[in-house]
N, C-alpha and C positions, 0 to 999 in steps of 0.2 A: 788424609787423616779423617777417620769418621766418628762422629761426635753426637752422640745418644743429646736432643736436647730434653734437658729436666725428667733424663733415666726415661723409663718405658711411658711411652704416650697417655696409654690408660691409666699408670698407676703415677702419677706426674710427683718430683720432689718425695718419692716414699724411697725409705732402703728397698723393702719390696723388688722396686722396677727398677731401681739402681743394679740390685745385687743381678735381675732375669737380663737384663741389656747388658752388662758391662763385657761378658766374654763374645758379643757379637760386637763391638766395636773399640777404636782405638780411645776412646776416653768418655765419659760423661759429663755434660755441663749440669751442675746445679745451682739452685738459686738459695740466698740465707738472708733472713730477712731478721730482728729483734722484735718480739710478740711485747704485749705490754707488761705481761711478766718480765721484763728482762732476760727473757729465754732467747739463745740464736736459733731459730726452727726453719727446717726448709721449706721454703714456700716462695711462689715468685710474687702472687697477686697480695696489696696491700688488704685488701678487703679482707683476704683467707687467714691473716697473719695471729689470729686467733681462735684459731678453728683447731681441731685435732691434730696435729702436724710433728712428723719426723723433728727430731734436732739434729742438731749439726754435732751435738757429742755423741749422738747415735752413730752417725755417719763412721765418726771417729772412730769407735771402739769395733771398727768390724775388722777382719783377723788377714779377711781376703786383701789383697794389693790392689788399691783402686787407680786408674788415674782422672783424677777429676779437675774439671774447669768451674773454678766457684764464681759463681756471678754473684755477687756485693750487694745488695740492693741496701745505699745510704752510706754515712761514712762510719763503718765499724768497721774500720783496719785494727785496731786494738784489742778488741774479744776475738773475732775472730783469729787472730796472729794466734793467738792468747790457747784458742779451744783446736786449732790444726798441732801445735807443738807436740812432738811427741808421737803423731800420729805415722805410719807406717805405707798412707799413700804419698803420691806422689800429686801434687796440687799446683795445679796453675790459678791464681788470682788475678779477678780483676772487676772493673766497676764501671760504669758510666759516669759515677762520682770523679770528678778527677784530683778532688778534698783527698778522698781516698786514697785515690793511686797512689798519691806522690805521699800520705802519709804510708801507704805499704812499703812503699821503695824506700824509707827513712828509716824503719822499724828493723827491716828482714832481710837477708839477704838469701836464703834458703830456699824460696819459692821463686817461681817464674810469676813476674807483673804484669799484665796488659789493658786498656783501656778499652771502653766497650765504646762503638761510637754511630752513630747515625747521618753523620756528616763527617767532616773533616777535622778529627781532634785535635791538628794544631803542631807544628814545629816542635813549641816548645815541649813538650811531652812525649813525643816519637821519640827525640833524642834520648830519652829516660828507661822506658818501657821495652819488656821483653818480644811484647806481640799485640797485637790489635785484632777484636772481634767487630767488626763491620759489616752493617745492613747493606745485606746482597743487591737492596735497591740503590744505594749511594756509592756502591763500588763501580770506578773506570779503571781503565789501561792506566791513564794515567795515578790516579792513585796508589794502584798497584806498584806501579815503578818508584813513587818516591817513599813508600813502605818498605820495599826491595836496599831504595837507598840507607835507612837506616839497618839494615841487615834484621829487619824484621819479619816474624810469622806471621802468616794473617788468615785468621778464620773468618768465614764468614756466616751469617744466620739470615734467614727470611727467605731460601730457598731448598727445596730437595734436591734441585740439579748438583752433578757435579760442573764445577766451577774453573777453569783455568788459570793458573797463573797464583792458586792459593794454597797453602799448607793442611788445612781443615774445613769441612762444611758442619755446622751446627744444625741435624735434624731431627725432626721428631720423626721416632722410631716405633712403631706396632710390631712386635712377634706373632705369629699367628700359635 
């Protein structure tokens, strides 16, 4: 599976480069961050989270069938749940929060959950979770296999290689 990260390179977290990437690849990861307006806006970097920025009810209200990988950034399992309802893509969530995860997985049952991780997120949560997105640097054989054992997906991010032994690579994508 190949995974647009944060829609088209140049136009990062915009519908924009969401909408020009989505028919080159199998899904989009984007990022939703809460501005201090209480706005859910996309955006991955804390710094930008009140700058000019898409929202995630933007995202929502587009007519085309997206399939997106939300990346959480924080625990907003509840607005988020809240501002995806209704909507007409097809969403895989998850977080590095793991506050989060596990209040998504209590809330919803309609989405795909998976934990975002850097290391080894842990037994207790594998058991839980639909998939796991894991830094290509912290991925082995063996990890791979006891992710396999929970009949898990596992994407990975922090390479363009294709990857062996995984369900999706999470890259950044330029169109020419």
């Amino acid at each position: 599976m190949n995974i647009a990260h944060r829609g088209l390179w140049n136009h990062q977290n915009k519908i924009e480069g969401i909408l020009k990437v989505a028919s080159h690849v199998d899904a989009v990861e984007v990022d939703v961050r809460v501005n201090s307006n209480g706005v859910l806006v996309l955006c991955h970097d804390r710094a930008d989270v009140d700058r000019i920025n898409d929202t995630l009810e933007d995202l929502c209200n587009i007519s085309e069938k997206l399939h997106i990988v939300l990346d959480i950034k924080g625990n907003l399992a509840k607005p988020v749940v809240g501002a995806i309802r209704g909507s007409a893509h097809e969403w895989e969530l998850c977080s590095f929060d793991q506050r989060c995860v596990m209040e998504l997985l209590s809330i919803q049952k309609e989405h795909k959950v998976g934990i975002l991780s850097s290391g080894f997120p842990g037994d207790e949560i594998l058991g839980k979770v639909d998939f796991v997105s894991q830094d290509y640097e912290f991925l082995d054989d063996d990890m791979i296999y006891i992710y396999r054992l929970y009949n898990l997906k596992i994407y990975v991010f922090g390479t363009s290689n294709e990857v062996n032994g995984v369900d999706g690579v999470i890259r950044n994508v330029l169109l020419a």
